[in-house]
C-alpha positions as CSV (number, residue, x, y, z in Angstrom):
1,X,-93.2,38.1,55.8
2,X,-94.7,35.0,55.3
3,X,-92.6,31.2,55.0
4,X,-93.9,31.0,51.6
5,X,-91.7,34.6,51.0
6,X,-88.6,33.1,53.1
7,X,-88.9,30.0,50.8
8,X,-89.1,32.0,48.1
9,X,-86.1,34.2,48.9
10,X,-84.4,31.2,50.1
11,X,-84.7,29.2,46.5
12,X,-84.1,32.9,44.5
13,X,-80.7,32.6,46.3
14,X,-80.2,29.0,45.9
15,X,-80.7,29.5,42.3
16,X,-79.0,32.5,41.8
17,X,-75.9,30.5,43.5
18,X,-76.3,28.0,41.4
19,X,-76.2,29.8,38.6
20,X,-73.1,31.8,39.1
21,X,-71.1,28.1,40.6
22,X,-72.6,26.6,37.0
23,X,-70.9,29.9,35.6
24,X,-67.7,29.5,37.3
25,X,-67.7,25.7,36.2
26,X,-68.6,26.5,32.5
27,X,-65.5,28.6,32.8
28,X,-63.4,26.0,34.1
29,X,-64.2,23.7,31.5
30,X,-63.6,26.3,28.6
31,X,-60.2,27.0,30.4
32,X,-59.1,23.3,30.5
33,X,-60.5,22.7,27.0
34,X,-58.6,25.5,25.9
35,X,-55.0,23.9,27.4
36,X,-56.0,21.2,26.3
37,X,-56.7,21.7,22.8
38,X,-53.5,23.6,22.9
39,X,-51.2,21.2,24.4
40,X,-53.0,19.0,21.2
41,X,-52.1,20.9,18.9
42,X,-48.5,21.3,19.8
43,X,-48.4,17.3,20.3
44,X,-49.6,17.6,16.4
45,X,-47.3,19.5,15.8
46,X,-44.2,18.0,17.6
47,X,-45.8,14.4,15.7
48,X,-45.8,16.3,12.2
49,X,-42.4,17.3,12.8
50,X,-40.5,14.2,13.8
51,X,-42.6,12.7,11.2
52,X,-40.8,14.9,8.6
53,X,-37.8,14.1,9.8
54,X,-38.0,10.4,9.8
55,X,-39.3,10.6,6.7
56,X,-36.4,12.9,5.1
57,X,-33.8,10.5,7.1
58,X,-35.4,7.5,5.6
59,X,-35.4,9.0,1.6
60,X,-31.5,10.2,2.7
61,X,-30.6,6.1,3.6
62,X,-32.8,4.5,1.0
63,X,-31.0,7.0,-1.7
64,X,-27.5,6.4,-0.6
65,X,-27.9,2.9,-0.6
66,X,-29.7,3.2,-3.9
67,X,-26.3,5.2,-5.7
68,X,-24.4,2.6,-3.2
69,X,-25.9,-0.4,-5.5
70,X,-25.8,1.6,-8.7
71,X,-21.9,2.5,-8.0
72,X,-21.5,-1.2,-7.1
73,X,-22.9,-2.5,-10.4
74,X,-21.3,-0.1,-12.4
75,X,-17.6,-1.1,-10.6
76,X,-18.6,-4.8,-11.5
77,X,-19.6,-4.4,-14.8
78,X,-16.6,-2.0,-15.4
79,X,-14.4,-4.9,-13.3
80,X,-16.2,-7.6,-16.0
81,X,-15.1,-5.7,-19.1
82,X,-11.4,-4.9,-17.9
83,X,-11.4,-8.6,-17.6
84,X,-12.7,-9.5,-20.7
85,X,-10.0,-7.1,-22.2
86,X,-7.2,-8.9,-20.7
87,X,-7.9,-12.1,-21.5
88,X,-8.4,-10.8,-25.0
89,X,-4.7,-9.3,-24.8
90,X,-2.9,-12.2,-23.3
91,X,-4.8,-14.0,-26.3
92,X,-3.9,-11.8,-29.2
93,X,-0.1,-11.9,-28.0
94,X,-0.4,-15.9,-27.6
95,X,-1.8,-15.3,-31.4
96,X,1.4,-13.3,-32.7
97,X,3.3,-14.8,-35.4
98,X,6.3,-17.3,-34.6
99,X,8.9,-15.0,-35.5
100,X,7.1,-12.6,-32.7
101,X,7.9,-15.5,-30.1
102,X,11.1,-16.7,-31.7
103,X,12.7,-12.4,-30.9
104,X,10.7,-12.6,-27.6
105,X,12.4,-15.9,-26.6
106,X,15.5,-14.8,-27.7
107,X,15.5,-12.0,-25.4
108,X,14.0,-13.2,-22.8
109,X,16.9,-15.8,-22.7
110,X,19.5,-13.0,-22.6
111,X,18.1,-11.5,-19.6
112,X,17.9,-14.8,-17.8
113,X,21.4,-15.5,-18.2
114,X,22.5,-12.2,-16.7
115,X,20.9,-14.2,-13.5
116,X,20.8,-17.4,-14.0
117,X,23.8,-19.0,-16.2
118,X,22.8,-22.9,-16.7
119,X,19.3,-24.5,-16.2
120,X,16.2,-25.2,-17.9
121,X,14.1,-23.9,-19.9
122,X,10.1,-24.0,-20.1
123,X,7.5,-23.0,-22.7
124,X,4.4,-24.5,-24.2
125,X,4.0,-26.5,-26.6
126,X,3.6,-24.4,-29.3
127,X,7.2,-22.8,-28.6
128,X,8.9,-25.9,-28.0
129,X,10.4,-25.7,-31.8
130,X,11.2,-22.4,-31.7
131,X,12.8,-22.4,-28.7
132,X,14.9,-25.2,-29.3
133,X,16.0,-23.4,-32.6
134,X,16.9,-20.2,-30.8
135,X,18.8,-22.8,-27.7
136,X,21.0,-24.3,-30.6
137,X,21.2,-21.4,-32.7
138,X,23.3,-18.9,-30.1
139,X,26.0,-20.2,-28.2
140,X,25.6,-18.0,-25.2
141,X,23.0,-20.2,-24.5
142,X,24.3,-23.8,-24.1
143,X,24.1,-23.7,-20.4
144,X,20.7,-24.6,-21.2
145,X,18.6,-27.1,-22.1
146,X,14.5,-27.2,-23.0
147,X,12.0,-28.8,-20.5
148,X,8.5,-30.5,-21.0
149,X,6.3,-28.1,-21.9
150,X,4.3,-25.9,-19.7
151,X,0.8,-24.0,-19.6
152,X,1.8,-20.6,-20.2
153,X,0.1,-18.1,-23.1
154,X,4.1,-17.5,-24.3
155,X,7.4,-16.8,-23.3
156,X,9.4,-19.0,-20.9
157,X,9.7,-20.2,-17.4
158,X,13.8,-20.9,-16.4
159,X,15.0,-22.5,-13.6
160,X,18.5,-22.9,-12.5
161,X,20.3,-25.5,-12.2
162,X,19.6,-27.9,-8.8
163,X,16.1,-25.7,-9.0
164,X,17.5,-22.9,-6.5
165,X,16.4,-19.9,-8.6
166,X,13.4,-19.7,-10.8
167,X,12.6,-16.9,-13.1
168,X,9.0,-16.5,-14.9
169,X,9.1,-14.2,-17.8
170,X,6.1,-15.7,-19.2
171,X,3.8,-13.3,-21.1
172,X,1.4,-13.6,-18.2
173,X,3.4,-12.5,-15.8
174,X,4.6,-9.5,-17.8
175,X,0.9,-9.0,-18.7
176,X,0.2,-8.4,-14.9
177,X,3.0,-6.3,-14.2
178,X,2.1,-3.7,-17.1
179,X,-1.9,-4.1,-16.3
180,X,-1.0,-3.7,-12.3
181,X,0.7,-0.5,-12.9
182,X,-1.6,1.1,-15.8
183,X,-5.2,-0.1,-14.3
184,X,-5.9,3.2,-12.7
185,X,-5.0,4.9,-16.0
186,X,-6.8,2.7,-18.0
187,X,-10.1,2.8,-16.5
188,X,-9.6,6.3,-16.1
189,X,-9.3,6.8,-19.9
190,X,-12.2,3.9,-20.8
191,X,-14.9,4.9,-18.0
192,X,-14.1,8.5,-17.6
Protein backbone atom coordinates (compact mmCIF):
# COMPACT_ATOMS: atom_id res chain seq x y z
CA UNK A 1 0.00 0.00 0.00
CA UNK A 2 1.29 2.91 -1.29
CA UNK A 3 1.24 6.76 0.81
CA UNK A 4 -0.87 7.98 -1.91
CA UNK A 5 -3.55 4.90 -0.60
CA UNK A 6 -2.89 5.88 3.27
CA UNK A 7 -3.63 9.49 2.19
CA UNK A 8 -6.33 8.50 0.60
CA UNK A 9 -7.78 6.38 3.41
CA UNK A 10 -6.71 8.91 5.75
CA UNK A 11 -8.88 11.91 3.96
CA UNK A 12 -11.99 9.17 3.19
CA UNK A 13 -12.01 9.08 7.11
CA UNK A 14 -11.44 12.70 7.59
CA UNK A 15 -14.35 13.24 5.49
CA UNK A 16 -16.50 10.75 6.44
CA UNK A 17 -15.96 12.27 10.16
CA UNK A 18 -16.69 15.33 9.00
CA UNK A 19 -19.62 14.46 7.62
CA UNK A 20 -21.29 12.66 10.50
CA UNK A 21 -19.86 15.83 13.23
CA UNK A 22 -21.60 18.29 10.35
CA UNK A 23 -24.62 15.77 10.96
CA UNK A 24 -24.57 15.82 14.56
CA UNK A 25 -24.33 19.76 14.42
CA UNK A 26 -27.16 20.06 11.80
CA UNK A 27 -28.99 18.24 14.46
CA UNK A 28 -28.13 20.40 17.19
CA UNK A 29 -29.24 23.42 15.45
CA UNK A 30 -32.71 21.91 14.42
CA UNK A 31 -32.99 20.91 18.15
CA UNK A 32 -32.31 24.40 19.51
CA UNK A 33 -34.34 26.03 16.70
CA UNK A 34 -37.06 23.84 17.64
CA UNK A 35 -36.96 25.13 21.62
CA UNK A 36 -36.57 28.02 20.48
CA UNK A 37 -39.32 28.62 18.18
CA UNK A 38 -41.34 26.94 20.87
CA UNK A 39 -40.41 28.95 23.75
CA UNK A 40 -41.45 31.92 20.93
CA UNK A 41 -44.45 30.89 20.49
CA UNK A 42 -45.48 30.46 24.00
CA UNK A 43 -43.85 34.15 24.71
CA UNK A 44 -46.58 34.99 21.80
CA UNK A 45 -48.80 33.51 23.31
CA UNK A 46 -48.29 34.56 27.06
CA UNK A 47 -47.98 38.51 25.05
CA UNK A 48 -51.45 37.85 23.34
CA UNK A 49 -52.92 36.96 26.47
CA UNK A 50 -51.97 39.65 28.85
CA UNK A 51 -52.70 41.78 25.92
CA UNK A 52 -56.31 40.61 26.11
CA UNK A 53 -56.54 41.21 29.45
CA UNK A 54 -55.31 44.74 29.54
CA UNK A 55 -57.30 45.39 26.95
CA UNK A 56 -60.70 43.94 28.58
CA UNK A 57 -59.53 45.73 32.04
CA UNK A 58 -59.05 48.99 30.19
CA UNK A 59 -62.85 48.77 28.17
CA UNK A 60 -64.17 47.68 32.01
CA UNK A 61 -62.58 51.26 33.55
CA UNK A 62 -63.17 53.45 30.57
CA UNK A 63 -66.99 52.06 30.69
CA UNK A 64 -67.60 52.51 34.33
CA UNK A 65 -66.27 55.79 34.25
CA UNK A 66 -68.26 56.51 31.07
CA UNK A 67 -71.95 55.44 33.03
CA UNK A 68 -69.96 57.16 36.17
CA UNK A 69 -70.23 60.61 34.04
CA UNK A 70 -73.52 59.73 32.42
CA UNK A 71 -75.13 59.00 36.14
CA UNK A 72 -73.31 62.21 37.19
CA UNK A 73 -75.05 64.38 34.50
CA UNK A 74 -78.18 62.89 34.78
CA UNK A 75 -78.12 63.51 38.99
CA UNK A 76 -77.17 67.25 38.02
CA UNK A 77 -79.67 67.82 35.59
CA UNK A 78 -82.27 65.95 37.74
CA UNK A 79 -80.62 68.20 40.88
CA UNK A 80 -81.21 71.51 38.26
CA UNK A 81 -84.93 70.80 37.66
CA UNK A 82 -85.89 69.85 41.37
CA UNK A 83 -84.45 73.24 41.83
CA UNK A 84 -86.17 74.98 39.39
CA UNK A 85 -89.41 73.46 40.79
CA UNK A 86 -88.87 74.81 44.10
CA UNK A 87 -88.27 78.11 43.43
CA UNK A 88 -91.30 77.88 41.24
CA UNK A 89 -93.32 76.68 44.41
CA UNK A 90 -92.03 79.08 46.96
CA UNK A 91 -93.03 81.58 44.06
CA UNK A 92 -96.63 80.57 43.34
CA UNK A 93 -97.32 80.49 47.23
CA UNK A 94 -95.63 84.10 47.54
CA UNK A 95 -98.32 84.68 44.47
CA UNK A 96 -101.52 83.45 46.48
CA UNK A 97 -104.18 85.90 47.03
CA UNK A 98 -104.09 88.12 50.25
CA UNK A 99 -106.80 86.48 51.90
CA UNK A 100 -104.39 83.15 51.44
CA UNK A 101 -101.72 85.18 53.63
CA UNK A 102 -104.19 87.06 55.82
CA UNK A 103 -105.64 82.87 57.21
CA UNK A 104 -101.86 81.84 56.94
CA UNK A 105 -100.78 84.72 59.23
CA UNK A 106 -103.54 84.31 61.29
CA UNK A 107 -102.51 80.91 62.12
CA UNK A 108 -99.30 81.08 62.22
CA UNK A 109 -99.70 83.69 64.98
CA UNK A 110 -101.76 81.26 67.03
CA UNK A 111 -99.09 78.75 67.15
CA UNK A 112 -96.51 81.33 68.11
CA UNK A 113 -98.26 82.34 71.06
CA UNK A 114 -98.51 78.87 72.39
CA UNK A 115 -94.58 79.59 72.65
CA UNK A 116 -93.92 82.79 72.60
CA UNK A 117 -96.58 85.20 74.40
CA UNK A 118 -95.37 88.94 73.67
CA UNK A 119 -92.79 90.08 70.93
CA UNK A 120 -92.52 91.02 67.49
CA UNK A 121 -93.58 90.33 64.59
CA UNK A 122 -91.84 90.22 61.01
CA UNK A 123 -93.10 89.90 57.40
CA UNK A 124 -92.42 91.50 54.07
CA UNK A 125 -93.52 94.20 52.83
CA UNK A 126 -96.30 93.00 50.98
CA UNK A 127 -97.93 91.50 54.36
CA UNK A 128 -97.19 94.44 56.37
CA UNK A 129 -101.07 95.52 55.89
CA UNK A 130 -102.42 92.42 56.41
CA UNK A 131 -100.72 91.62 59.16
CA UNK A 132 -101.31 94.58 60.98
CA UNK A 133 -105.10 93.95 60.24
CA UNK A 134 -105.01 90.47 61.61
CA UNK A 135 -102.60 92.03 65.02
CA UNK A 136 -105.53 94.54 65.71
CA UNK A 137 -108.26 92.53 64.60
CA UNK A 138 -107.89 89.43 67.48
CA UNK A 139 -107.20 90.25 70.88
CA UNK A 140 -105.19 87.25 71.67
CA UNK A 141 -102.71 88.90 69.95
CA UNK A 142 -101.89 92.24 71.58
CA UNK A 143 -98.78 90.99 73.07
CA UNK A 144 -97.52 91.80 69.86
CA UNK A 145 -96.53 94.33 67.82
CA UNK A 146 -95.31 94.46 63.82
CA UNK A 147 -91.57 94.96 62.94
CA UNK A 148 -89.80 96.51 59.73
CA UNK A 149 -90.29 94.40 57.20
CA UNK A 150 -88.20 91.42 56.20
CA UNK A 151 -87.01 89.38 53.08
CA UNK A 152 -89.14 86.39 53.36
CA UNK A 153 -91.50 84.89 50.27
CA UNK A 154 -94.52 84.92 53.11
CA UNK A 155 -95.49 84.17 56.40
CA UNK A 156 -93.72 85.61 59.58
CA UNK A 157 -90.65 85.66 61.56
CA UNK A 158 -91.52 86.37 65.66
CA UNK A 159 -89.19 87.06 68.17
CA UNK A 160 -89.90 87.36 71.80
CA UNK A 161 -89.66 89.80 73.78
CA UNK A 162 -85.74 91.01 74.92
CA UNK A 163 -84.96 88.70 71.63
CA UNK A 164 -84.47 85.37 73.73
CA UNK A 165 -86.58 83.09 71.54
CA UNK A 166 -87.05 83.43 67.89
CA UNK A 167 -89.49 81.44 65.83
CA UNK A 168 -89.35 81.39 61.74
CA UNK A 169 -92.50 80.13 60.30
CA UNK A 170 -91.77 81.74 57.12
CA UNK A 171 -93.07 79.93 54.00
CA UNK A 172 -89.43 79.08 53.25
CA UNK A 173 -88.74 77.41 56.09
CA UNK A 174 -91.88 75.31 55.93
CA UNK A 175 -91.05 74.91 52.18
CA UNK A 176 -87.81 73.12 53.33
CA UNK A 177 -89.18 71.11 55.89
CA UNK A 178 -91.97 69.49 53.55
CA UNK A 179 -89.26 69.32 50.45
CA UNK A 180 -86.52 67.73 53.02
CA UNK A 181 -88.83 65.02 53.92
CA UNK A 182 -90.60 64.25 50.48
CA UNK A 183 -87.35 64.61 48.09
CA UNK A 184 -86.71 61.00 47.90
CA UNK A 185 -90.43 60.43 47.02
CA UNK A 186 -90.50 63.06 44.65
CA UNK A 187 -87.74 62.24 42.52
CA UNK A 188 -88.76 58.88 42.79
CA UNK A 189 -92.17 59.58 41.25
CA UNK A 190 -90.66 62.41 38.58
CA UNK A 191 -87.36 60.38 37.42
CA UNK A 192 -88.52 56.86 37.91
Amino acid sequence: MGLEAVVEEIRGKGRSEAEQVRAESRKEVEHILAGANKRVAEIKLAAEDELAKQSAHLISRETSAANLLVKREMLNTQKGLLDQVYRMTLAEISNLPESFHKEAIKKLLTEVIKEIPKGTVFCNKRDVPTAKAVLAEHKDFAGFTLGAPVEIEGGIIVEGEGGGLKIDYSYRTFLDRVWESGLKDASDILFA
